[in-house]
N, C-alpha and C positions, 0 to 999 in steps of 0.2 A: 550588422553583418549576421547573415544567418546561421547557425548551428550545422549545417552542412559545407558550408564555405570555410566556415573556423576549421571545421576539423581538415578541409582540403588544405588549406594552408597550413595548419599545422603539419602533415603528411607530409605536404613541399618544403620546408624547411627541416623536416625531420632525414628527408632524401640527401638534397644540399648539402649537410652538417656530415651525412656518411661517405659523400662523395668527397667534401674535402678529407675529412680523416684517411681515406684508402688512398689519397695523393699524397699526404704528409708522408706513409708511410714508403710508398714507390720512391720518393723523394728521396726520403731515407737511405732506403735498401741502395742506392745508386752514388750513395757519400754525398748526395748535396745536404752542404749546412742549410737549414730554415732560423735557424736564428743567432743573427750573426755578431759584429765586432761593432765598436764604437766606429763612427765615420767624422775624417779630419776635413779639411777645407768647405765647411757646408756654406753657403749664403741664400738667407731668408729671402723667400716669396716677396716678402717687403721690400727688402733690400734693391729688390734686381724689378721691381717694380718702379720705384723711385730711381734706379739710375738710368730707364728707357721709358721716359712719357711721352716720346714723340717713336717718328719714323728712325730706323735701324739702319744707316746707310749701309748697301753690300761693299763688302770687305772689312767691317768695321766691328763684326760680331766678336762678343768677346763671352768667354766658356763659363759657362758656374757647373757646382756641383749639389743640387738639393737633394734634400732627405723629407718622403711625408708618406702617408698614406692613398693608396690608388684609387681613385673612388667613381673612376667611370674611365672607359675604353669602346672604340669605334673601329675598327680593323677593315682596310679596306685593300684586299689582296697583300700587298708586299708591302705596303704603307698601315700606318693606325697612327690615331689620335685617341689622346689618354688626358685624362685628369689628377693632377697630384696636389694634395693637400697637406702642407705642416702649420707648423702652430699662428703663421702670420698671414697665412692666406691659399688661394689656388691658384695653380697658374699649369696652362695648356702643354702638353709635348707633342713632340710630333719623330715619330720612328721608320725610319727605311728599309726594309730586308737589306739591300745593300750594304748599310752604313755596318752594321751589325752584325750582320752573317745568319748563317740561316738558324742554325739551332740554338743562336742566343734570341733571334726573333720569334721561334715556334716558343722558348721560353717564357718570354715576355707574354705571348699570347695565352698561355696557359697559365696565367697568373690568374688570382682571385681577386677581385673588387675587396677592399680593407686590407688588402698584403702591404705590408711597408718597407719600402724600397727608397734605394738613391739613383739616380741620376743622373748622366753629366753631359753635357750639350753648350750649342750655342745660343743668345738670344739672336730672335729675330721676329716679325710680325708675319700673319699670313695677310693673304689677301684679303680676308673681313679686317683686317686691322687689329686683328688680336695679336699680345703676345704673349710666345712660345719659345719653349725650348728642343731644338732638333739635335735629338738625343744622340749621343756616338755609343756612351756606355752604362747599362745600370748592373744595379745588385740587390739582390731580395736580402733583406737585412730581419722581417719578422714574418712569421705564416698566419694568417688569420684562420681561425677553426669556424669559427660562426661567420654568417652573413649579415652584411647591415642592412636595413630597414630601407626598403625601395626607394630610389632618389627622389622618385617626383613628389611623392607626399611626408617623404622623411619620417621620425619617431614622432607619431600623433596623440597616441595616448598618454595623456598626464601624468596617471601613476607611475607608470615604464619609466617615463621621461625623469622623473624623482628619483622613482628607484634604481636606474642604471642611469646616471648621469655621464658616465663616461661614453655610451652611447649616444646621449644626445648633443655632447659638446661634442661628437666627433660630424655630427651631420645635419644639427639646428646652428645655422650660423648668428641667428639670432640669439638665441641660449648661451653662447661661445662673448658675443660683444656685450652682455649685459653683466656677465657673471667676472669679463673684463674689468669694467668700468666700475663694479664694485672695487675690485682692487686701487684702480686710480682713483676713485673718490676716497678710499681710508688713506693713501698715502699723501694727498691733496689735504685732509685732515691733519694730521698731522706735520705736514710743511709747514702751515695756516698757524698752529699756536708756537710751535719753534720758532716762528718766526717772532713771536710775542713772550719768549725769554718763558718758556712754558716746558717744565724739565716732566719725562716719559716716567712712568714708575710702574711697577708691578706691587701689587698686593696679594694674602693669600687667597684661593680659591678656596682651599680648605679650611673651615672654620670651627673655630668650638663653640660659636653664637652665630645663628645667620641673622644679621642685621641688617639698617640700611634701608629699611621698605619694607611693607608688608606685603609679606608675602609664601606660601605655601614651598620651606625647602629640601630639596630631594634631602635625604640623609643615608648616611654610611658608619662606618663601625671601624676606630683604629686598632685593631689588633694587641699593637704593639705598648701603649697607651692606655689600652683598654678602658675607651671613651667614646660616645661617640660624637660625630662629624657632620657637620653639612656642607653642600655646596655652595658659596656664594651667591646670593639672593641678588648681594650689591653689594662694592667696594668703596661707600662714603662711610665710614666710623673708621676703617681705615685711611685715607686720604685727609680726612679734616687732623689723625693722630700728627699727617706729616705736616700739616698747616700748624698744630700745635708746635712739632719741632723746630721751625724754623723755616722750610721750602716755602716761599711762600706763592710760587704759582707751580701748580704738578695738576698732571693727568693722567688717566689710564686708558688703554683703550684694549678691552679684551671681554673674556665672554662671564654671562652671568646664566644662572639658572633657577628656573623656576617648576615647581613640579603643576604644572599646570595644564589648561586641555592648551590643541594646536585647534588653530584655524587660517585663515584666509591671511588676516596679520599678526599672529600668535603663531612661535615656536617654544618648546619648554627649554634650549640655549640659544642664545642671543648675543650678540655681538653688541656692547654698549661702551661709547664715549661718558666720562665723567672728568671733569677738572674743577676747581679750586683754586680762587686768587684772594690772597688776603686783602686786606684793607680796599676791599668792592664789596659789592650789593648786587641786590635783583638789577636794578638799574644795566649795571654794569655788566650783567650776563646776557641781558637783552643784547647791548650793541654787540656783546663778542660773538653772538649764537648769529647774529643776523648779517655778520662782518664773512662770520667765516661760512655759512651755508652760501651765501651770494658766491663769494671769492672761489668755491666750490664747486659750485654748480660753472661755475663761469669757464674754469681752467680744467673739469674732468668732461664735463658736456657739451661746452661751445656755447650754451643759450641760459637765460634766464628765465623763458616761458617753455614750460614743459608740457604737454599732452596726456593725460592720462586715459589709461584705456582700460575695457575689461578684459575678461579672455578671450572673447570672438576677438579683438585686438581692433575693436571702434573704441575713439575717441569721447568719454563722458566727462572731460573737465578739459582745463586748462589751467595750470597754476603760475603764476606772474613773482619768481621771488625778487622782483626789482625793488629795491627799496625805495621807501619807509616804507614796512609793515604795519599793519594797523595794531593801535593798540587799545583795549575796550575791557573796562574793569568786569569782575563778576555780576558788581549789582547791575551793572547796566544794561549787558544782555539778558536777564531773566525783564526786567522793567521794560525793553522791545519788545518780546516774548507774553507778558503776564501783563503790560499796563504799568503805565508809572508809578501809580500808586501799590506795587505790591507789598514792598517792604513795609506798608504801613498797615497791610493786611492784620485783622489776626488769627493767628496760627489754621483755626479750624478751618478760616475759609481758604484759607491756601492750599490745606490738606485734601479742602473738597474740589477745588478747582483742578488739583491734580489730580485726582478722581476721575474727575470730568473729561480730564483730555486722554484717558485711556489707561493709566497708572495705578487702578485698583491695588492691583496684587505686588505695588511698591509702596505704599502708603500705610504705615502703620498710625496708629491713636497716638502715641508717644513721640514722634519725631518732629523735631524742632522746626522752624521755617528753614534752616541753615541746608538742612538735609530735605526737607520736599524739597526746597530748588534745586539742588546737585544732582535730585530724581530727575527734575523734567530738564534741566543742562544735560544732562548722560542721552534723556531719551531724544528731546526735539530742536537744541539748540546747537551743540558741539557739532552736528552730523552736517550744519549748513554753513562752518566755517570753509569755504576751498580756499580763499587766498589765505596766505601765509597770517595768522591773528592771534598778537601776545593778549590773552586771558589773564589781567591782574586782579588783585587783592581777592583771595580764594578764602573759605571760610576755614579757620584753624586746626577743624577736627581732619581736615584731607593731608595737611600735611603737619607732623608733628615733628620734623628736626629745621623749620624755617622761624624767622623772627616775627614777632608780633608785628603789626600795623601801630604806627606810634599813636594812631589819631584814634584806633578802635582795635583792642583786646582782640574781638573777637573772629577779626583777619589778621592773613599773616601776608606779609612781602613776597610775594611769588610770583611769578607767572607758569601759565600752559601756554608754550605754543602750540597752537592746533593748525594742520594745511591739511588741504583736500578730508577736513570732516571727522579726523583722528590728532591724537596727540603725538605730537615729534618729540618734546623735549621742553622739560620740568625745571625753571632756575631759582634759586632762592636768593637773598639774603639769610643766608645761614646763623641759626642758634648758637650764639657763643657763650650765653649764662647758664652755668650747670646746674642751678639749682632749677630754676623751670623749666631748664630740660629734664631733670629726674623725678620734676614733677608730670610733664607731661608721658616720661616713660611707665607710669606708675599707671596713670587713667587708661595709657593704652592696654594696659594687663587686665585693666579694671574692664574694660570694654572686650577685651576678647575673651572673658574667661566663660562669657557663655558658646563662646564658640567653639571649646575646645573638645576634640574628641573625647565621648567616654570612656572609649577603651586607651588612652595616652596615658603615660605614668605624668600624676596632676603636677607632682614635685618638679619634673623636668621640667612639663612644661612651661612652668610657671620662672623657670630660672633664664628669663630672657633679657632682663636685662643686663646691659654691658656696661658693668661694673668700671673695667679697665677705661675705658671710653672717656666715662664720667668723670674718672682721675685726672683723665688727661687733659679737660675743658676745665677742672677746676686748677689747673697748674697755668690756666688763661690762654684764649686761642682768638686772635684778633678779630676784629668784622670780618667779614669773610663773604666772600660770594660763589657761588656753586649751581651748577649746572651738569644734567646728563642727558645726552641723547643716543634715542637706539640709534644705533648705524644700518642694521637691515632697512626697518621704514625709512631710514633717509635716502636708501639706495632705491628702493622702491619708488619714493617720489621720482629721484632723479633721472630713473630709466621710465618712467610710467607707466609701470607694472602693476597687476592688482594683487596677486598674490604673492608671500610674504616668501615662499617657496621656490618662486621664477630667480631669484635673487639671493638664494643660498646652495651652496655646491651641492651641500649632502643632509637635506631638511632629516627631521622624526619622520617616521612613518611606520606604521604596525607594520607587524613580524607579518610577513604574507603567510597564508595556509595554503599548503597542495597535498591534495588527495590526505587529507586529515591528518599531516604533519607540518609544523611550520617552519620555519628558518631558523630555530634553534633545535629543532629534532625533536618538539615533543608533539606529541598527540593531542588531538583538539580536531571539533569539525571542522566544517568546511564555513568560508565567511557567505 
């Protein structure tokens, strides 16, 4: 769009916006209410959809009274046909000057496109076979000030589309079913492990330790306390406390935070599932992850092969979650990948090999074979899993609160499931011996402390471990089995979404800047 046209359009919407306001006003001045009273007897677009899927015998029409938004009008002398939208759908009117009288018709006609109003009419079909309601009486219930975004091409720009979500659920119907079926899929979660004697719990968000994973925590300052705080990174040190107590299957399902960058499947809060069942394993988080995403996908979407698209909104995969899933240890796909004989490699030439395939600037002199492979798994191997594929016996150093491999120290009982080329969800056989868990908390201190800010007070940060935790596993916490998965990416598979954004109401997004102030009022250039 050109620099001439923007500003015309800006100009035209700046016209518009004056013209409704000088109505609101006239309106005013003359005691009409523009924003009105609750409205009793309504029935859903859906509703009255499902009671007329055939022909409407005459005499047989019976009245509703809906309430939505007006979002298209056609006036044709003493007659118009109107579009009305509420939360379940559209459905057509069709108005008489007669039926209505003349000045609640010139009314009507002088309405704005986004005004919300009710309506109450009979159903009936027209002659294309649509149905409609032939309006006897409505009532302007809200005044819209702004105008919406042209019907034939609706809210196109992305950012817009993020940043005013309420605009775009009000006229992407597409945006409206996806951000839907998010909801039916958490609830579909949830039906799925109650129904497996799986009790809900809430953990704190606010922590005096962010533990749980590594990982970068926003922090805060208690006041009152005069301590400070983090967000919750993850709610497993809590959850395994209630495995210790006695619960012995709980889950949560709520949001985590991390202070980290956004991208395409990265938000810095996220919506994440975690539960805990005692006396299981990895084993056993396998069948439950693959029991309940199936059962899922089946009863929130109707299908098991899903579509996946980019943003032009073509189709680049297709993902199959029909069970069995594959299941394929770590060493095996690196030995697809490098030749069977890798692991017998030693070290240097592995480090060279991954040199070779383009891994310079991840390849350090020091690092063990354990970690070049995780290099070229991160870079060339994870990205070509699409069907749904549990990734067993992972090397120890990636996850530090899961059980050793009884047959080799040096893996732990894990899996990653990886679909469509990212990871969904992390299950263990969880650590229940506390001393090599306080061992292993120790090396993790010992491994980050070069990574610690200079400028970070070293005392603090070095007070990471969770002391209370530790008490709690040595008071003894049964085998255990545990699993977490994001809920956005799982919602993302299941609408076949690429962005992590399509699929969250009200993503991050920088503070926008206009004319060198930005949405919190301070001063700054222009982006």
């Amino acid at each position: 769009m050109s620099e001439e046209h923007t500003q015309e359009t800006l100009l035209e919407s700046a016209n518009v916006i004056a013209q409704r306001r000088a109505k609101v006003e006239a309106l005013r001045a003359s005691g009409k209410n523009l924003y009105g009273h609750g409205v009793k007897g309504l029935t859903s677009v859906k509703v009255i959809r499902a009671a007329h899927p055939g022909e409407i015998p005459e005499g047989t029409e019976t009245t509703y009274k809906v309430a939505g938004r007006l979002m298209t009008r056609r006036v044709m002398g003493k007659a118009l046909f109107a579009n009305v939208k509420d939360g379940s759908g559209n459905i057509q009117i069709y108005m008489q000057r007669t039926d209505v009288g003349d000045e609640p018709y010139a009314e009507f006609k002088s309405l704005d496109l986004g005004d919300i109003i009710s309506v109450e009419g009979f159903a009936f079909r027209t002659r294309t076979g649509e149905l409609s309601l032939h309006v006897k009486k409505f009532e302007l219930l809200s005044k819209s000030l702004l105008p919406l975004p042209e019907k034939f091409h609706g809210l196109q720009d992305l950012e817009q589309r993020y940043r005013q979500r309420y605009v775009d659920l009000i006229v992407n119907d597409d945006s409206r079913r996806v951000l839907a079926l998010r909801s039916k899929i958490i609830s579909e979660c949830r039906k799925f492990l109650e129904g497996r004697d799986f009790m809900e719990v809430e953990t704190p968000i606010l922590q005096t330790l962010a533990g749980g994973a590594k990982a970068r925590p926003f922090k805060t300052h208690h006041n009152a306390l005069n301590i400070p705080m983090y967000l919750r990174i993850a709610p497993e040190l809590y959850l395994k406390r209630l495995i210790v107590g006695g619960f012995e299957r709980v889950f949560e399902l709520g949001r985590d935070f991390r202070n980290e960058g956004c991208d395409h499947s990265h938000n810095p809060e996220f919506t994440v599932l975690e539960l805990y069942q005692a006396y299981s394993d990895c084993e056993g988080m396998m069948e439950i992850i693959e029991s309940m995403v199936t059962t899922v996908a089946q009863n929130a979407i109707g299908t098991l092969k899903i579509d996946q698209t980019n943003e032009a909104g073509e189709v680049v995969s297709t993902v199959d979650f029909t069970s069995p899933w594959r299941r394929v240890t770590f060493h095996e796909l690196l030995e697809e990948k490098m030749g069977a004989d890798w692991w017998q490699l030693p070290v240097e030439i592995q480090r060279q090999k991954a040199k070779d395939l383009g891994l310079e600037d991840n390849i350090t002199d020091d690092m063990d074979s354990f970690h070049v492979s995780h290099e070229i798994y991160d870079a060339f191997i994870e990205c070509t899993l699409i069907q749904p594929t549990f990734v067993t016996r992972l090397p120890l150093f990636l996850v530090p609160l899961a059980k050793r491999c009884t047959d080799n120290p040096e893996l732990v009982d894990v899996y990653e499931l990886v679909v469509n080329g990212h990871e969904l969800c992390p299950g263990y056989t969880e650590l229940n011996d506390p001393i090599d868990q306080r061992s292993r908390f120790a090396e993790q201190l010992i491994s980050q402390a070069g990574e610690i800010d200079e400028n970070a007070d070293q005392e603090e940060e070095q007070e990471r471990v969770d002391e209370d935790f530790l008490t709690a596993l040595e008071y003894g916490m049964p085998p255990t089995g545990g699993l977490g998965i994001g809920i956005d990416r799982l919602v993302l598979l299941l609408t076949g979404k690429e962005s992590i954004r399509d699929v969250l109401l009200f993503p991050t997004m920088k503070p926008r800047k206009r004319q060198g102030v930005d949405e919190k009022g301070e001063s700054g250039g222009e982006e």
